[in-house]
MARBA-3410 file (N, C-alpha, C, O; in Angstrom, 1 decimal):
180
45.4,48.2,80.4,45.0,48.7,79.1,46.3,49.1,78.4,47.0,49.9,78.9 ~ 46.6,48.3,77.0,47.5,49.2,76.9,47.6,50.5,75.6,46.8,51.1,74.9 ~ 49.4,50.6,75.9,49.1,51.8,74.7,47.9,51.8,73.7,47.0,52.5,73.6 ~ 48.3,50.4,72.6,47.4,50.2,71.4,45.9,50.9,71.5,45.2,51.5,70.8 ~ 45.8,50.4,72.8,43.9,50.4,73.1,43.9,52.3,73.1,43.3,52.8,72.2
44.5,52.8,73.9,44.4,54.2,73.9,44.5,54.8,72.6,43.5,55.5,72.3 ~ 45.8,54.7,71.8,45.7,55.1,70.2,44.4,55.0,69.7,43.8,56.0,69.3 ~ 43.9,53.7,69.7,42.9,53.2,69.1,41.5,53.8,69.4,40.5,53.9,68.7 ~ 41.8,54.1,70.8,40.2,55.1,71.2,40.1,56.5,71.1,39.2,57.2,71.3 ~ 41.7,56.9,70.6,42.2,58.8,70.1,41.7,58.7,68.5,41.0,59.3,67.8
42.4,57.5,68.5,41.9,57.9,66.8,41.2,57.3,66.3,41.7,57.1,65.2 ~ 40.2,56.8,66.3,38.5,56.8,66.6,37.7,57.7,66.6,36.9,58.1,65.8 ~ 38.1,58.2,68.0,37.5,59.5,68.3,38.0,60.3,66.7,37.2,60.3,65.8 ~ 38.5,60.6,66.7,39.4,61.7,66.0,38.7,61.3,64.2,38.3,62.1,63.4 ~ 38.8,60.2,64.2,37.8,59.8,63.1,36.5,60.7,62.6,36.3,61.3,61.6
35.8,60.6,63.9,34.5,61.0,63.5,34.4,62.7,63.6,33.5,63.4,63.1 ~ 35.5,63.2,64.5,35.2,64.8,64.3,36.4,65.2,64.7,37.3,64.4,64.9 ~ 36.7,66.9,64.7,37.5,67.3,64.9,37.5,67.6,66.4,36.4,68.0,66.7 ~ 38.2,67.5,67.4,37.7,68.3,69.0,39.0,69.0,69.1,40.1,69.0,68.5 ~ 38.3,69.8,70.2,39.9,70.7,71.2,39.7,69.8,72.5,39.1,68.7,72.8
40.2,70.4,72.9,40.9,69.4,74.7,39.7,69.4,75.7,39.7,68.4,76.4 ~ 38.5,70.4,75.9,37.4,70.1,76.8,37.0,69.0,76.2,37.2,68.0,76.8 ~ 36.1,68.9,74.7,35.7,68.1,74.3,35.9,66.8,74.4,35.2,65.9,74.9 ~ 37.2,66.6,73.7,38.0,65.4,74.0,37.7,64.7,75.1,37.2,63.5,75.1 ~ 38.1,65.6,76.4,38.0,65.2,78.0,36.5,65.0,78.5,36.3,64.4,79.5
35.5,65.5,77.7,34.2,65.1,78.1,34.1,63.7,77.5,33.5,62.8,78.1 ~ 34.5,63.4,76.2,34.4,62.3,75.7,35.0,60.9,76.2,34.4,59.9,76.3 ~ 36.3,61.2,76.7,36.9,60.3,77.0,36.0,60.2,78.4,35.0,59.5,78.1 ~ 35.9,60.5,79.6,35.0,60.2,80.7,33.7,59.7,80.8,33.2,59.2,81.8 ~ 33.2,59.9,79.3,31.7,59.5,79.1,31.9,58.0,79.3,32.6,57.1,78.8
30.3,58.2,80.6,30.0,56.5,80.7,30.4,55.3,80.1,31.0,54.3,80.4 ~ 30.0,56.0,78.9,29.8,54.3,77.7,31.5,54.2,77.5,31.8,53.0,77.5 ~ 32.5,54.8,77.3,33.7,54.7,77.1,34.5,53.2,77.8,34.8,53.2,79.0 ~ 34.7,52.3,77.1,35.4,51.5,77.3,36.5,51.7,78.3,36.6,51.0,79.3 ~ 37.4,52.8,78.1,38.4,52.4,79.1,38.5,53.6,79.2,37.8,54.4,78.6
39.5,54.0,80.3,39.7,55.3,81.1,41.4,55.9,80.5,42.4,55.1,80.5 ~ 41.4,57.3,79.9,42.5,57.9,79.6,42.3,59.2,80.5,41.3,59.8,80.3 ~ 43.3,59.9,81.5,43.3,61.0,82.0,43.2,62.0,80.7,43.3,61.8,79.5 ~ 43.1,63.1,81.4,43.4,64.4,80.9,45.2,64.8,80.0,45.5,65.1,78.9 ~ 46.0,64.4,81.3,47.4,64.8,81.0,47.9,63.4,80.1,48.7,63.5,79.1
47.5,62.3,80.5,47.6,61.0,79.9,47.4,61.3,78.0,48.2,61.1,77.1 ~ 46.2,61.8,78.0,45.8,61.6,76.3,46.3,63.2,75.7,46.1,63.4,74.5 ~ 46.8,64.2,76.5,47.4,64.9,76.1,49.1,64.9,75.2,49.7,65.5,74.4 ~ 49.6,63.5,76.2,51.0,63.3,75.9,50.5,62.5,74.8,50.8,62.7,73.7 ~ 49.6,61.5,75.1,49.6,60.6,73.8,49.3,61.5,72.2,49.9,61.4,71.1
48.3,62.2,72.7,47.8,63.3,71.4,49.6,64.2,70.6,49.6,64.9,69.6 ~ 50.8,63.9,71.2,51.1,64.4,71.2,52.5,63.8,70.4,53.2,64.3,69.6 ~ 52.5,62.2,71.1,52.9,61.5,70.4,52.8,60.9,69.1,53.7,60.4,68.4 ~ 51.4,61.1,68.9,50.8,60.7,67.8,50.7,61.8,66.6,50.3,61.5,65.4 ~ 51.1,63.3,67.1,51.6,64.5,66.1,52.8,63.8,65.5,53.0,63.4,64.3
53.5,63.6,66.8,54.5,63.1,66.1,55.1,62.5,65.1,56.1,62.6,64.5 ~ 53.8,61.5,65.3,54.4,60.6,64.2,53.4,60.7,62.9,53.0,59.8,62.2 ~ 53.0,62.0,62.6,52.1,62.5,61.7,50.6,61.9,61.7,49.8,61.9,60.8 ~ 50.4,61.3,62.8,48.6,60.9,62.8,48.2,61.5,62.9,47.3,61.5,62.1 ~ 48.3,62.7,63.7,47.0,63.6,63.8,48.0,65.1,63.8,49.2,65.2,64.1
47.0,66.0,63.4,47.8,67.0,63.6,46.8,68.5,64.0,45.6,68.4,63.5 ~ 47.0,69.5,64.6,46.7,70.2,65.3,46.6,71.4,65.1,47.5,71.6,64.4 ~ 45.6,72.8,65.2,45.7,73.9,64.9,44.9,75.1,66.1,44.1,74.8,66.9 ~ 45.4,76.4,66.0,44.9,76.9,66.7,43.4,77.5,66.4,43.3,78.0,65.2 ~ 42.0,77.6,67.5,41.4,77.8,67.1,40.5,79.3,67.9,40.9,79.5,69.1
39.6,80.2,67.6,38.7,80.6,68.3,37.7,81.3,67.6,37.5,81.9,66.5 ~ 36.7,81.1,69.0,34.8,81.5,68.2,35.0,82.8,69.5,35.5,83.1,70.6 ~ 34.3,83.4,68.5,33.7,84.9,69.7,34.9,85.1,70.4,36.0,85.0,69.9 ~ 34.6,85.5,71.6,35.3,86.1,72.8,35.8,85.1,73.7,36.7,85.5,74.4 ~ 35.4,83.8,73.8,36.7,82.8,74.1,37.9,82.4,73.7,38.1,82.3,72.5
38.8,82.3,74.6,40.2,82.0,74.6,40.3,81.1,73.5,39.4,80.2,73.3 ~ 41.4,81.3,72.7,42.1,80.3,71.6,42.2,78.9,72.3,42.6,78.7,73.5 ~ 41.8,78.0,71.4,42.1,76.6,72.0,42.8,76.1,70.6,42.7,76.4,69.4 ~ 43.6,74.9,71.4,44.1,73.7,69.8,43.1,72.8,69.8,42.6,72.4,70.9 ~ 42.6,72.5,68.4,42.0,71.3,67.9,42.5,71.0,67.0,42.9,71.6,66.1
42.5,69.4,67.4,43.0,68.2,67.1,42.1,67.6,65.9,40.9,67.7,65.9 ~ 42.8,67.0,64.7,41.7,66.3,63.7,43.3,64.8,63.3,44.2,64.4,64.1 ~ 43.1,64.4,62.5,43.0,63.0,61.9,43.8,63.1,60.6,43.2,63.3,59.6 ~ 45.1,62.9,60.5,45.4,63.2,59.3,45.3,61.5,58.0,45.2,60.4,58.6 ~ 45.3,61.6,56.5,45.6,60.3,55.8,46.5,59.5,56.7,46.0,58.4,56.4
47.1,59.3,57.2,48.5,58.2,57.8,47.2,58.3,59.1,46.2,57.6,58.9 ~ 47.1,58.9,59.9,46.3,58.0,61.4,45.5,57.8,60.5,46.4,57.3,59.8 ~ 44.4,57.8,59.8,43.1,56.7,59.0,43.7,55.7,58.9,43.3,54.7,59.3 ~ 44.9,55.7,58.4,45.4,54.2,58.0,45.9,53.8,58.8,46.1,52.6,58.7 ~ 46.2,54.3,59.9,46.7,53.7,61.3,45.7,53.2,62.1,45.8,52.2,62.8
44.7,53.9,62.0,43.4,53.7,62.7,43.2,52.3,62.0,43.5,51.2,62.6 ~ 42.8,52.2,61.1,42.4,50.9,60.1,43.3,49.8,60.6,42.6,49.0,61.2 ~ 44.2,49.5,60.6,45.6,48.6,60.9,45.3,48.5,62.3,45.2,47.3,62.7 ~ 45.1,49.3,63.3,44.7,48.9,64.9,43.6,48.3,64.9,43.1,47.6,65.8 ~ 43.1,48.6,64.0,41.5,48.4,64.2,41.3,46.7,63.4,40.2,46.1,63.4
41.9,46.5,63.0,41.9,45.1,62.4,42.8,44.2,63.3,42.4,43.0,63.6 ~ 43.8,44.6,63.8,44.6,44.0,64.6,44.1,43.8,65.8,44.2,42.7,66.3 ~ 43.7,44.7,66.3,42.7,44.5,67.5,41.5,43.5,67.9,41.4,42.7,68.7 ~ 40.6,44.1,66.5,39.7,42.8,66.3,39.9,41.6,66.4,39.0,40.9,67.0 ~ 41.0,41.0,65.9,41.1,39.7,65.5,41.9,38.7,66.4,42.3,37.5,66.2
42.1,39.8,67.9,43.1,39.3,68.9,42.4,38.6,70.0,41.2,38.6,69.7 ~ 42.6,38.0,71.0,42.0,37.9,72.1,43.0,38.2,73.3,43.9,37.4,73.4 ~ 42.9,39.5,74.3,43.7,39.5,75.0,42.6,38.9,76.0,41.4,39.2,76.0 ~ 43.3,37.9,76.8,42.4,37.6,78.3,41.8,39.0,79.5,42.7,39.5,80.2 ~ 40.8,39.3,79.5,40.8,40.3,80.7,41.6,40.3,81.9,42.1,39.2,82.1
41.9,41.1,82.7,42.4,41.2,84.4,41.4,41.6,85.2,41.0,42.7,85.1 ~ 40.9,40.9,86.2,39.9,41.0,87.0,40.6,40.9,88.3,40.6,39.9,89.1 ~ 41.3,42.1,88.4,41.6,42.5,89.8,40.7,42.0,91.4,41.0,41.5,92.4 ~ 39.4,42.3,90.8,38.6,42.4,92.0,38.1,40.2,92.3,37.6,39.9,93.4 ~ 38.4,39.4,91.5,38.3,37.9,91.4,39.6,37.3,92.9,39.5,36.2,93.3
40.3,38.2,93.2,41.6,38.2,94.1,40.5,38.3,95.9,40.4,37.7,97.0 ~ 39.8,39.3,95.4,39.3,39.5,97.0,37.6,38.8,96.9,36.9,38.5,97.8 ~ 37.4,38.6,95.7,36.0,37.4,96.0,36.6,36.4,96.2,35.9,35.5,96.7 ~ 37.8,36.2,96.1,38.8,34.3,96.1,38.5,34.3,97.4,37.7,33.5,97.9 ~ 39.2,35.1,98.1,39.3,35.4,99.6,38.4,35.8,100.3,38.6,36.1,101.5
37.0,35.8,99.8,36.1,36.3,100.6,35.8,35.4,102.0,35.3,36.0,103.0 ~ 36.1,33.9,102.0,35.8,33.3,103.3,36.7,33.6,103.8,36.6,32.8,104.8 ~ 37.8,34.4,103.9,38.9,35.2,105.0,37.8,36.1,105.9,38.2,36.9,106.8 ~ 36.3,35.9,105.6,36.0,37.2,106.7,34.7,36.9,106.8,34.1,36.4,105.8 ~ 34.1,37.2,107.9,33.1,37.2,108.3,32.0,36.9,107.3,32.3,37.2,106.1
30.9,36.5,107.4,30.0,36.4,106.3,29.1,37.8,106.3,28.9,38.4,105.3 ~ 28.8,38.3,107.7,27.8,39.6,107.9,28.6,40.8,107.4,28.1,41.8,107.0 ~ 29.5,40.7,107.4,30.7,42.2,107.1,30.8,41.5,105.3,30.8,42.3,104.4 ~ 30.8,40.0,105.0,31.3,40.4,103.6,30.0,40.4,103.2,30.0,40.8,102.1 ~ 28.7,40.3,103.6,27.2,40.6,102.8,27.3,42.2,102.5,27.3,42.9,101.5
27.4,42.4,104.0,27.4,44.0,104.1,28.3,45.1,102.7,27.8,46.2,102.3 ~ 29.4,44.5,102.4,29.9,45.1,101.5,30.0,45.1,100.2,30.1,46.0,99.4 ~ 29.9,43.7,100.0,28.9,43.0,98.8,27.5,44.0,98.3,27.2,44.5,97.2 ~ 26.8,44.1,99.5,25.5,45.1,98.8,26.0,46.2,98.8,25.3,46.9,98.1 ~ 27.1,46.9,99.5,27.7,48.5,99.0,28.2,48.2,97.8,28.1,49.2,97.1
28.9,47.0,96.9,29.9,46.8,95.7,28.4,46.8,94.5,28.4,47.3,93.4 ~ 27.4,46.2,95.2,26.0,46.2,94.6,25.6,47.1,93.9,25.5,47.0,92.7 ~ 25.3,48.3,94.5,24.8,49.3,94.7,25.9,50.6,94.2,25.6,51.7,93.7 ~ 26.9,50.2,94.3,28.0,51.1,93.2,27.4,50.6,91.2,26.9,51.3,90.3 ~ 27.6,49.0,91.4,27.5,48.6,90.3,25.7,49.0,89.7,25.4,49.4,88.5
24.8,48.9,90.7,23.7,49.2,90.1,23.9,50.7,89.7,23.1,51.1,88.8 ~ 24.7,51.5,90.3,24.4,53.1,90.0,25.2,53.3,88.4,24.9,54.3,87.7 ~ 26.2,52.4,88.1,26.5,52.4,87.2,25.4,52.1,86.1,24.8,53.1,85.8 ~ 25.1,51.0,85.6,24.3,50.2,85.2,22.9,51.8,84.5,22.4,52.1,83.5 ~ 22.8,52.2,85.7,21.5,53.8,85.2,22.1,54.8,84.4,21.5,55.6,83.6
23.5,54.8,84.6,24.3,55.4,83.7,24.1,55.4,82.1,24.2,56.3,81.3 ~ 23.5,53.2,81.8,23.7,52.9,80.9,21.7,52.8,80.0,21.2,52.4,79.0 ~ 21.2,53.5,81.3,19.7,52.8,80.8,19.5,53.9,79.5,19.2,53.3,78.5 ~ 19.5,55.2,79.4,19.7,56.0,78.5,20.0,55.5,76.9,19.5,56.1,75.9 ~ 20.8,54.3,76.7,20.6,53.9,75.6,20.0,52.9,75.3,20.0,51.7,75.8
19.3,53.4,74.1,18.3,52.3,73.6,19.0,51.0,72.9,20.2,50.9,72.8 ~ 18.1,50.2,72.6,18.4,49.0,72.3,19.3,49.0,70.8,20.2,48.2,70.5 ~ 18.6,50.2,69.8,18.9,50.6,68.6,20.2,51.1,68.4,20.8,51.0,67.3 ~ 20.6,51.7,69.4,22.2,52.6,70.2,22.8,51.3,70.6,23.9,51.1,70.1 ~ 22.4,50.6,71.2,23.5,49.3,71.5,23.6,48.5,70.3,24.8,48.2,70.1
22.6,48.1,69.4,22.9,47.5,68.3,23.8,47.8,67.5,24.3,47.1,66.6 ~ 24.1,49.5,67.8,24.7,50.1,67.1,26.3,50.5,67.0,27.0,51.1,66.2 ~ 26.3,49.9,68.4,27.5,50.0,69.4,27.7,48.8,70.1,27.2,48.7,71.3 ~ 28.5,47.7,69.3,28.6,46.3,70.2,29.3,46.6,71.3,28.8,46.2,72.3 ~ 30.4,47.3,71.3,31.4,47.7,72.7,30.1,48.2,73.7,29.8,47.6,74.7
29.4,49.2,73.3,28.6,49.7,74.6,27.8,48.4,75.2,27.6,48.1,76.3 ~ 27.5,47.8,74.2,26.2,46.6,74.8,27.3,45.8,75.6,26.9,45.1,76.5 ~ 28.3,45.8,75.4,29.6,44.5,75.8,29.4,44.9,77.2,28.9,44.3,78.1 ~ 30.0,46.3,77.0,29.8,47.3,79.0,28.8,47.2,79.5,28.8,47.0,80.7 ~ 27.5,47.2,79.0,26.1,47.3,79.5,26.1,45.8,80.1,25.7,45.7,81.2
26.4,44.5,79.2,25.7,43.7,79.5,26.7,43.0,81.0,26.2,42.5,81.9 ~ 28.4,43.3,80.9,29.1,43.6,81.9,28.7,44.0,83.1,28.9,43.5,84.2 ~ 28.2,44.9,82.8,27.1,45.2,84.9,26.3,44.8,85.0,25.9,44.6,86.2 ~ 25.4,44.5,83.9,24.4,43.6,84.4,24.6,42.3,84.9,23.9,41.7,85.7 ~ 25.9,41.9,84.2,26.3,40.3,84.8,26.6,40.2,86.2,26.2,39.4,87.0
27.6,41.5,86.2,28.0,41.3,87.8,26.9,41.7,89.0,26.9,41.2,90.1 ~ 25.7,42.6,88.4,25.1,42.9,89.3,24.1,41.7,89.3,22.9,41.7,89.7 ~ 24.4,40.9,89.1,23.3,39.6,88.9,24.3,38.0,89.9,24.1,36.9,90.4 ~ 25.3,38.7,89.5,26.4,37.6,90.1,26.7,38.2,91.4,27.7,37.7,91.9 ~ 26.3,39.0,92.0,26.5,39.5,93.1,25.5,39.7,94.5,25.6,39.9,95.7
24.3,39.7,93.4,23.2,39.3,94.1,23.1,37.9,94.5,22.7,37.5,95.6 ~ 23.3,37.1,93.6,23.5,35.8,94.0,24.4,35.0,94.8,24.1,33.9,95.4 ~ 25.8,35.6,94.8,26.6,35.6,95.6,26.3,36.2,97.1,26.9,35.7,98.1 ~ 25.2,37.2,97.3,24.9,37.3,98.4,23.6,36.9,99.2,23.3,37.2,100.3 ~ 22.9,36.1,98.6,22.1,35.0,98.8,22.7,33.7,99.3,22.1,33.2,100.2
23.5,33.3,98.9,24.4,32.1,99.0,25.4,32.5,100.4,25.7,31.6,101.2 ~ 25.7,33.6,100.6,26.6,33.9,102.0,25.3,34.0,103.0,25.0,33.2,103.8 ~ 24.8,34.7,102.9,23.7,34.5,104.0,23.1,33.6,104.2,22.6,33.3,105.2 ~ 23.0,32.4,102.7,22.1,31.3,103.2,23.3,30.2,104.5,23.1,29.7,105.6 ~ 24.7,30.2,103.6,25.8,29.9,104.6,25.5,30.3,106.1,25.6,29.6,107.1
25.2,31.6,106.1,25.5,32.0,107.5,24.5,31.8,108.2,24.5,32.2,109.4 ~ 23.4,31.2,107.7,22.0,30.9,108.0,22.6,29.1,108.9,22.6,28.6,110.1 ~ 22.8,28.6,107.4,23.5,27.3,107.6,24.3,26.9,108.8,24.4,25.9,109.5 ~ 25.2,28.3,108.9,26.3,27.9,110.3,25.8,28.0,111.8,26.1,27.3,112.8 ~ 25.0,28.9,111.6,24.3,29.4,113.0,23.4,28.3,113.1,23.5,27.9,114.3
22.7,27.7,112.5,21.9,26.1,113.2,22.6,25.1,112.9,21.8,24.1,112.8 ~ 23.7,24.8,112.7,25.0,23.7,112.9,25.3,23.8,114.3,25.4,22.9,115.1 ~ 25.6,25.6,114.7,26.3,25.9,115.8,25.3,25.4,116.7,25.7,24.5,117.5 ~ 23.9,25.7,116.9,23.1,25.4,117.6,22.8,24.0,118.2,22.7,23.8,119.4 ~ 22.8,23.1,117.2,22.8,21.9,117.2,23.7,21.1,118.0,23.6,19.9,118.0
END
């Protein structure tokens, strides 16, 4: 992922409200979120982006809680926002599918050990996937990125079930070859 994409999901965010740093950090972790920015990660960036007059910062406090900074969106990041946000659109970076390296290699190993792990990689992806049932169809229409993620585990959890039909049928296949 790179920089751009992170700017791009700070000041977004930052678009639609003002936050301090818990907020922020619940936001960026939330399920539906496209990509992953740490804590100390989007603090430096939040920080970079003072810099260069995007956003800018103030101290705040309600009641008897500790002062926090919150972060808002100045004229220059809208227009920066706008300018990423068009440039982005109109790009195609190819994905990285790290994990396409060890399905390549999956006949490096046993068929019973790679079923077996296969329905543990299953069963991660299906728990994700419940993450996503919460939004409605009206919320995804509303949110092409979320439906992109949504429809993303459903793919794999459908290509993986299949893929583990097809090793067991193999391993079905080998064992009465061997017989024979």
């Amino acid at each position: 992922m790179s920089q751009k994409d992170k700017q791009l999901l700070l000041l977004g965010i930052l678009n639609t409200q003002d936050v301090h740093g818990y907020h922020l950090n619940a936001l960026l972790s939330a399920p539906a979120n496209p990509i992953r920015i740490g804590k100390a990660n989007a603090y430096q960036l939040l920080a970079r982006l003072a810099q260069k007059g995007l956003v800018e910062s103030h101290e705040e406090q309600q009641g008897n809680r500790p002062r926090r900074q919150v972060y808002s969106l100045t004229s220059a990041g809208r227009a920066e926002l706008g300018r990423l946000l068009r440039e982005r659109l109109a790009e195609h970076e190819p994905a990285e599918f790290p994990d396409g390296v060890s399905l390549n290699l999956i006949n490096q190993m046993k068929p019973k050990k790679a079923v077996a792990l296969l329905k543990q990689r299953r069963a991660l992806v299906a728990a994700r996937g419940v993450n996503f049932a919460e939004f409605s169809d009206e919320i995804r229409a509303s949110y092409p990125g979320l439906d992109y993620l949504i429809r993303q585990v459903e793919l794999e959890r459908k290509f993986l079930t299949e893929l583990i039909k097809k090793l067991k049928k193999n391993r079905l296949l080998a064992k009465r070859l061997a017989a024979d």
